[in-house]
C-alpha positions as semicolon CSV with decimal commas, in nm:
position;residue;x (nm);y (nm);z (nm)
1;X;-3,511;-10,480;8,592
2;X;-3,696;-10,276;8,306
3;X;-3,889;-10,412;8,092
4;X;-3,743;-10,336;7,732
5;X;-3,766;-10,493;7,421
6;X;-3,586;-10,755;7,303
7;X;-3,394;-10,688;6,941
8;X;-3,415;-11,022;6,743
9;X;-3,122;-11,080;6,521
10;X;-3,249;-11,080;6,160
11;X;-3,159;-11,417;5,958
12;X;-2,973;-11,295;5,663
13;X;-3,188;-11,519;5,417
14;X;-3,535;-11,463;5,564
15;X;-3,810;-11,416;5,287
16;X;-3,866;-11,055;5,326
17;X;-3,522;-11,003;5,248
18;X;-3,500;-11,196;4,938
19;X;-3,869;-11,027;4,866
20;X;-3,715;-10,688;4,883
21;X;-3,415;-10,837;4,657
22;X;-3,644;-10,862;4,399
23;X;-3,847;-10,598;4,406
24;X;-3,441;-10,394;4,397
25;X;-3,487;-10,565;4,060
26;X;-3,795;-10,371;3,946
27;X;-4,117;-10,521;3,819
28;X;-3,978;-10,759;3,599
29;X;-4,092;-11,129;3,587
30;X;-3,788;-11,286;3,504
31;X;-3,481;-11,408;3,722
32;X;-3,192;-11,186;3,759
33;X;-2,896;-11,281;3,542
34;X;-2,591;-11,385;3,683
35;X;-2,418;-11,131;3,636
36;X;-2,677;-10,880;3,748
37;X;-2,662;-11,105;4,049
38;X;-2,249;-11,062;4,061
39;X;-2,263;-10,722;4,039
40;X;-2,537;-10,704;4,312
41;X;-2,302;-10,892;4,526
42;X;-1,983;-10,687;4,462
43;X;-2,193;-10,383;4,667
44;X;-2,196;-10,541;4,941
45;X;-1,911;-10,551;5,236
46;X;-1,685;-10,820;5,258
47;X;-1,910;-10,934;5,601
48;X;-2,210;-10,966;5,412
49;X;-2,071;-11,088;5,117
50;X;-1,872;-11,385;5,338
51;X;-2,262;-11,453;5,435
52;X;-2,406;-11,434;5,114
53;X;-2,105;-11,728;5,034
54;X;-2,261;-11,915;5,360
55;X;-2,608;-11,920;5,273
56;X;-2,569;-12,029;4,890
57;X;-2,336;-12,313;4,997
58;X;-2,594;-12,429;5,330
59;X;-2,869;-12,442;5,004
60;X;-2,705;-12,608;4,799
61;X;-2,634;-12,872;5,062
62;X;-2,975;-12,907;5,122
63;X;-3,074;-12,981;4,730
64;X;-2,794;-13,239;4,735
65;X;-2,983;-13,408;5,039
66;X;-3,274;-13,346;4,890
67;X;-3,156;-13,539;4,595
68;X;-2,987;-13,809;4,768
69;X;-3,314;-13,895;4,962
70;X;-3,537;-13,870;4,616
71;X;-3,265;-14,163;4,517
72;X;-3,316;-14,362;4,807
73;X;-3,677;-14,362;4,809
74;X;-3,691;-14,489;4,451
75;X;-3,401;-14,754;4,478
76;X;-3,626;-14,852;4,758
77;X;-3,957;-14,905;4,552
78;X;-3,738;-15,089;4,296
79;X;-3,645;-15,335;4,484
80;X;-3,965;-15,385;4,699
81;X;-4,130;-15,413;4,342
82;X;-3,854;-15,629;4,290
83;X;-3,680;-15,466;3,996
84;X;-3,334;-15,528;4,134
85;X;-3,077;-15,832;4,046
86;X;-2,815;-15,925;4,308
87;X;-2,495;-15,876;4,218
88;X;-2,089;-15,853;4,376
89;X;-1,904;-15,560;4,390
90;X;-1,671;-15,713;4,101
91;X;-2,008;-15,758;3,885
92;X;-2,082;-15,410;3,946
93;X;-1,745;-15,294;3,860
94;X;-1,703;-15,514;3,564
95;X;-2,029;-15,379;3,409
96;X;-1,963;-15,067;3,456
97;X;-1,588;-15,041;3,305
98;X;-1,762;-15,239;3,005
C-alpha cells in the first residue's frame, strides 16, 4: 500500500477560519453588525449556510450550560453558607404568584 497523505476534514468553526472572517472584515476593531453578518451569510451555499445554522445553535447550547452550571454552583454556596429557607412546592408557588 502507498504511503500517501491523509486529507483531514476541516471543522467548519476552527479558529483560523473565524480569524480569516475577520480579517474579510478589514482592519477594523469593532464587531461586525448584524446585518453585515446577514449579508455575509446570504453568499454562502445553502450547504454551508445549513452549517453556519449548526454551529451558532451547538454555541449557544453551550452558553446555556454554561449558565446553568454558573447557577448551580452558586445555589450551592448559598446553601452550604446556609442562605437558604426550606420551603414546599405550594410555598414556592404561592410566593411567587404574590
Amino acid at each position: 500500500m502507498p504511503n500517501t497523505p491523509k486529507t483531514k476534514r476541516q471543522k467548519t468553526d476552527a479558529p483560523s477560519q473565524r480569524g480569516a472572517a475577520r480579517s474579510a472584515r478589514g482592519k477594523r476593531n469593532r464587531p461586525a453588525s448584524l446585518s453585515e453578518v446577514l449579508d455575509a451569510a446570504e453568499q454562502l451555499d445553502s450547504e454551508s449556510q445549513t452549517e453556519l445554522v449548526a454551529i451558532l445553535n451547538r454555541r449557544l447550547a453551550e452558553r446555556g450550560r454554561n449558565r446553568v452550571v454558573v447557577d448551580v454552583q452558586q445555589a450551592r454556596r448559598e446553601f452550604a453558607e446556609g442562605q437558604c429557607e426550606r420551603k414546599t412546592a405550594a410555598e414556592i408557588v404561592r410566593e411567587a404568584l404574590s
